[in-house]
NUTOR-448456 format. One record per residue (C-alpha): x, y, z; residue number from 1. Coordinates in steps of 0.5 Angstrom, whole numbers, plus 500, padded with zeros to 3 digits. Each point is the difference from the previous one (the first is absolute). Layout:
[pt [X; Y; Z]; NUM];
...
***
This chain:
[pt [666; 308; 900]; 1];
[pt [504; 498; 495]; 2];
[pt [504; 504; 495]; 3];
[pt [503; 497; 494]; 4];
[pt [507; 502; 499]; 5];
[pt [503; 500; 493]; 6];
[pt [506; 496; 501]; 7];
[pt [499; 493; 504]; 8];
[pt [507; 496; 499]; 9];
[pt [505; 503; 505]; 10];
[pt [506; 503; 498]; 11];
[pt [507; 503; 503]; 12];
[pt [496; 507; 501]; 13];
[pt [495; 496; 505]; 14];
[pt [506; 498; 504]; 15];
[pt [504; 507; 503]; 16];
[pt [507; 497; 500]; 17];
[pt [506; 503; 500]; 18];
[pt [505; 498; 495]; 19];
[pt [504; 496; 503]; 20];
[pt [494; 496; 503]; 21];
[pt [497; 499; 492]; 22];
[pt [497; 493; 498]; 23];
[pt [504; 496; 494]; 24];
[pt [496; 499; 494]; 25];
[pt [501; 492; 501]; 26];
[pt [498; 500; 508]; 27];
[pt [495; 495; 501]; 28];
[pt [495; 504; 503]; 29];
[pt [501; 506; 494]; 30];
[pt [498; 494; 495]; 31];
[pt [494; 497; 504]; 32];
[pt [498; 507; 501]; 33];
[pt [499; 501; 492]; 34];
[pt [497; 492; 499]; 35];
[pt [494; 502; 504]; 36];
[pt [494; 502; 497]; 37];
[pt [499; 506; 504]; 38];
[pt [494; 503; 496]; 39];
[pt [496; 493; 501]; 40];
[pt [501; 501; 507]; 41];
[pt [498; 508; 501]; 42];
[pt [493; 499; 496]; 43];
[pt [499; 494; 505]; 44];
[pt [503; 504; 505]; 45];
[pt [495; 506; 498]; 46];
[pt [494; 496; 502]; 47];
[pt [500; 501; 507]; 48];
[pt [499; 506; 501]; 49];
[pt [494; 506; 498]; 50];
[pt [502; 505; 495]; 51];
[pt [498; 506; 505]; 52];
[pt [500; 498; 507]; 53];
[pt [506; 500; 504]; 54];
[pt [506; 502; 500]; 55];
[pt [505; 498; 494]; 56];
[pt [503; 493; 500]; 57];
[pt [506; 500; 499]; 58];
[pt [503; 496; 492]; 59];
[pt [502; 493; 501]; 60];
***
């Protein structure tokens, strides 16, 4: 089963971090991270699996 969330992107909150270990706007992985196209491969992604059967997928 595949349920769409509303946000895609990946964002500070999706990484429970303290302060301290907190990511530079300018990491190279915070900037690829924003590059992607997260929403192209969430539909994509969405594909293989059934509306109604099994257990919630968790979101790419």
């Amino acid at each position: 089963m595949y349920r769409k969330e509303k946000e895609t992107a990946p964002s500070k909150k999706t990484f429970a971090l303290s302060p301290e270990w907190e990511l530079c706007e300018d990491n190279r992985w915070v900037v690829m991270a924003r590059l992607i196209p997260w929403s192209e491969f969430e539909e994509e992604y969405a594909l293989y699996f059934s509306e109604s059967m099994g257990a919630p997928a968790s979101p790419i």
